[in-house]
C-alpha atoms as one frame of an Amber mdcrd trajectory, in Angstrom:
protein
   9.422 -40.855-103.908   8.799 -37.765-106.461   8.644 -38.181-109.903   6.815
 -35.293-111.666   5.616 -33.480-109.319   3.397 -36.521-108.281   3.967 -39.056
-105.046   4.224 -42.838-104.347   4.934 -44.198-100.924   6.334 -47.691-100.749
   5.317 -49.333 -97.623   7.620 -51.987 -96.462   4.561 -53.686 -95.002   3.608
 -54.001 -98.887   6.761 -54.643-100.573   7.394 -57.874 -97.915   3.752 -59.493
 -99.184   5.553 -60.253-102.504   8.079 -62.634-101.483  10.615 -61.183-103.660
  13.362 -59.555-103.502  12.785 -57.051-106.877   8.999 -55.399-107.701   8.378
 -54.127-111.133   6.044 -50.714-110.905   4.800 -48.205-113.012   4.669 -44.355
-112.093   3.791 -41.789-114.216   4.846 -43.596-116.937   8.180 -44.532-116.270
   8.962 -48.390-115.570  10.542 -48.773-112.261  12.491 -51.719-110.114  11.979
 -51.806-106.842  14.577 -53.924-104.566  13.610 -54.575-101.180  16.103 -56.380
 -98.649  13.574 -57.656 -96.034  16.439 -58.709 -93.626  18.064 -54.983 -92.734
  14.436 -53.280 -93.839  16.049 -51.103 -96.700  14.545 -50.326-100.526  15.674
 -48.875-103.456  14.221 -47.665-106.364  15.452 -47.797-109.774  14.304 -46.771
-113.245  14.956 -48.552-116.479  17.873 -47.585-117.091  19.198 -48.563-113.936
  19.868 -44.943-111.985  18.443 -44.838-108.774  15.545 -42.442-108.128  15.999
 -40.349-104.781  13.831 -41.472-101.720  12.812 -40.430 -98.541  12.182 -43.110
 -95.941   9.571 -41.112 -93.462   6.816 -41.981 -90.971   3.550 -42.410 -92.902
   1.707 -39.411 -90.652   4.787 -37.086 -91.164   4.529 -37.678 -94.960   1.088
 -37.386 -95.462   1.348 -33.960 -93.200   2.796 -32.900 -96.184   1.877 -35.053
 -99.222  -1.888 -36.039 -98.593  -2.263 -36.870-102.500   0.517 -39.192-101.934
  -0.487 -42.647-104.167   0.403 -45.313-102.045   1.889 -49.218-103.374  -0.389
 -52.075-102.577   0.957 -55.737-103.669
């Protein structure tokens, strides 16, 4: 995801250690929801309002190839 000119990868290796279905974040300042359906391995992210933020679901190498100051999610 891109917000600002700035990156956060969401690992779904990460996002399934919390147990829950919704993740609360913060990234570059803006509050964001994160809902992660473990069953068919699909996310979405969502600001406070509610709109959903554009992603990009990649392979980690092929994203860093071009993101390499990409901040990454850890639970």
């Amino acid at each position: 995801m891109e917000i600002n000119g700035k990156h956060k990868a969401y690992p779904f290796s990460e996002l399934t250690k919390s147990g829950e279905p919704e993740i609360e974040d913060v990234f570059q300042g803006q509050k964001l929801s994160i809902n992660f359906d473990v069953d068919s391995q699909s996310a979405e992210i969502r600001d406070a309002e509610g709109n959903i933020i554009p992603t990009v679901m990649n392979f980690w190498f092929a994203w860093y190839a071009f993101y390499p100051e990409t901040e990454v999610f850890k639970f």
